[in-house]
C-alpha positions as CSV (number, residue, x, y, z in Angstrom):
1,X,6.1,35.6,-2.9
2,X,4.6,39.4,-2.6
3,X,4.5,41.7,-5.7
4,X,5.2,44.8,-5.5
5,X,1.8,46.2,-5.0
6,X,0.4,43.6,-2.4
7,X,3.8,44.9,-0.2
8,X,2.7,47.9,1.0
9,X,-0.5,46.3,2.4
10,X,1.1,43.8,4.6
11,X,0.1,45.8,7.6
12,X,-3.5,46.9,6.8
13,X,-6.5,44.8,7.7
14,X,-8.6,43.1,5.7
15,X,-12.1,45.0,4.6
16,X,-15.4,43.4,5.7
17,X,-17.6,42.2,3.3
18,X,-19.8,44.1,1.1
19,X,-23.6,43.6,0.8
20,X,-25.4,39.9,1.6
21,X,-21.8,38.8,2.5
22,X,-21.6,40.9,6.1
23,X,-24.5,39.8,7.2
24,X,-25.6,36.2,9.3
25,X,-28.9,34.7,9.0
26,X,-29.5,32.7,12.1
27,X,-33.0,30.4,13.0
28,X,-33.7,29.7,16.4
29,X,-35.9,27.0,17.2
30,X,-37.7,26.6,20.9
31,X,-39.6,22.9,21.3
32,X,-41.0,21.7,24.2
33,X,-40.8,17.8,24.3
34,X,-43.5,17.6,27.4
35,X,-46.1,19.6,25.9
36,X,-45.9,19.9,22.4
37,X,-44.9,23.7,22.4
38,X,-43.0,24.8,19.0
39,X,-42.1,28.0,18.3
40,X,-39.4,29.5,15.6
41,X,-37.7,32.6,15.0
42,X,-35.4,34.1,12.4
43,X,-33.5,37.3,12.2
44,X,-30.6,38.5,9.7
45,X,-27.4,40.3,12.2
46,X,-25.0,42.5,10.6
47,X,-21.5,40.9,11.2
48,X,-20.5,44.3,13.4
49,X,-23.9,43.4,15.9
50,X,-22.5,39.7,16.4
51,X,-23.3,40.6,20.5
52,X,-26.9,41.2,19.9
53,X,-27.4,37.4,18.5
54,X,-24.8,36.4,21.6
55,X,-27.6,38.2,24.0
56,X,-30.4,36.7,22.4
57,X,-29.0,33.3,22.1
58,X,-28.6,33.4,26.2
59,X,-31.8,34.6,26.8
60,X,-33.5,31.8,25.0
61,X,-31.8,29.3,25.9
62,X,-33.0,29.3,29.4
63,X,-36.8,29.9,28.7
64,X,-39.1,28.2,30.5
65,X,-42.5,26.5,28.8
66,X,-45.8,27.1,30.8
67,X,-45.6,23.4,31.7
68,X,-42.5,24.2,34.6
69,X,-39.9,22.5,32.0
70,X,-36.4,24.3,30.3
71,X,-37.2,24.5,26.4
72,X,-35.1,22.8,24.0
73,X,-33.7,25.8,22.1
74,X,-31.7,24.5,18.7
75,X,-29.5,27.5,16.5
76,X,-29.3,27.2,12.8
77,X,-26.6,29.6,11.5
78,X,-25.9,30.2,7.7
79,X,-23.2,32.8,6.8
């Protein structure tokens, strides 16, 4: 059951998070199994910019290692 002040904000959306909690750290990882190549990088996104990791995510996932074979590209998300 609703009180009397939660009533009114039925309708309104919820706020985003404040500080550390609005933002997603996310580790990408890029390993060759042919050749040995390993290679990792980390960035922090801002909830708002979630189509900027999206973007990135696609690019790397179909890089290509100087030996001619697709990278194996592994994403560690913590939010």
């Amino acid at each position: 059951m609703l009180n009397s002040k939660d009533a009114g904000r039925e309708g309104e959306r919820p706020s985003p998070p404040a500080g550390s909690e609005s933002r997603i750290k996310v580790k990408a990882v890029l390993h060759c199994s042919n050749c040995g190549y390993h290679k990792t990088f980390s960035r922090t996104f801002e909830r708002k910019d979630l189509d900027q990791l999206v973007v990135s995510a696609k690019v790397m996932s179909w890089a290509a290692c100087d030996c001619g074979d697709l990278i194996e590209f592994s994403l560690q998300v913590e939010l």
